[in-house]
C-alpha positions in Angstrom: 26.0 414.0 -174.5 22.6 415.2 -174.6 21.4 418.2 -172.8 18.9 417.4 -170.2 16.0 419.2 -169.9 15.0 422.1 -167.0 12.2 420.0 -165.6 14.7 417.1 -165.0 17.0 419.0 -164.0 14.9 420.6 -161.3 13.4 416.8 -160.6 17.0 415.5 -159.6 18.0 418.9 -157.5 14.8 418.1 -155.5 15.8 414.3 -154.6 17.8 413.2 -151.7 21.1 411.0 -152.2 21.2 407.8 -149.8 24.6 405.8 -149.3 24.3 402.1 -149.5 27.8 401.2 -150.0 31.0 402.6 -148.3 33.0 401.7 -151.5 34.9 403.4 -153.9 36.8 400.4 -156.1 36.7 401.6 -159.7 35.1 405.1 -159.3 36.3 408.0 -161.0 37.4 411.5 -159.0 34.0 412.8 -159.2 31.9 409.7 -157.8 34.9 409.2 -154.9 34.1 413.0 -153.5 30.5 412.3 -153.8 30.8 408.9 -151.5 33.3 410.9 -149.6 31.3 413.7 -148.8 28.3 411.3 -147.6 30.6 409.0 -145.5 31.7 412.9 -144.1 27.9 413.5 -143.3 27.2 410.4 -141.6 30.1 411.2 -139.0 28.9 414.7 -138.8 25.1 414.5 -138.7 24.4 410.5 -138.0 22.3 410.2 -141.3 23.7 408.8 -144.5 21.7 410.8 -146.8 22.1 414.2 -148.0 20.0 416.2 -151.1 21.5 416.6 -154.2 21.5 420.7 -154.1 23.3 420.5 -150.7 25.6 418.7 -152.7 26.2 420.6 -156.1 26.6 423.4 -153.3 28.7 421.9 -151.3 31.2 421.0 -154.5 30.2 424.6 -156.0 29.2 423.2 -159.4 27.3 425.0 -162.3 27.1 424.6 -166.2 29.4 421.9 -167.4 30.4 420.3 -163.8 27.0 420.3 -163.0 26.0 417.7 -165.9 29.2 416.1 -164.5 27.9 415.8 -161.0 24.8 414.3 -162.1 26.4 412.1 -164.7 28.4 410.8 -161.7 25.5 410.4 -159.6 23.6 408.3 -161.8 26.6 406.1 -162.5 27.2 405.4 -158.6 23.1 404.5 -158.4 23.8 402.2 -161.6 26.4 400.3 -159.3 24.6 400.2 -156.4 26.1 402.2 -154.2 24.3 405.1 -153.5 20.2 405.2 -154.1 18.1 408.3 -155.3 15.0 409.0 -153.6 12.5 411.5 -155.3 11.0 414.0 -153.0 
């Protein structure tokens, strides 16, 4: 796995994470906390959609978990089921 560079890094930390889906069939651990945690903010704040550094600190993530976190985030968008919006 390749490491990503700081201006994409700092790209996907500025975008905002939308829920499509409310499914979880065939995700790993890490993509069923992320869908979890937005079906969790819906209830809460009555908006599907949440940034993606609310999130890595929400799940307090850094170094190797954090490459994790996005890995998982891009393979949810892949399936369709969440959508990532640039700021």
């Amino acid at each position: 796995m390749a490491r990503k560079s700081k201006r994409e890094t700092q790209r996907m930390l500025r975008a905002v994470v939308v829920l499509l889906r409310n499914t979880t069939w065939k995700c790993g651990r890490v993509e069923r906390l992320i869908v979890e945690y937005l079906q969790n903010h819906l209830v809460k704040y009555g908006t599907s959609r949440s940034s993606v550094r609310e999130i890595s600190q929400y799940f307090n993530v850094n170094g190797k978990s954090r490459s994790e976190l996005f890995d998982a985030l891009r393979r949810l968008e892949r399936r369709r089921i969440i959508e990532i919006r640039e700021i």
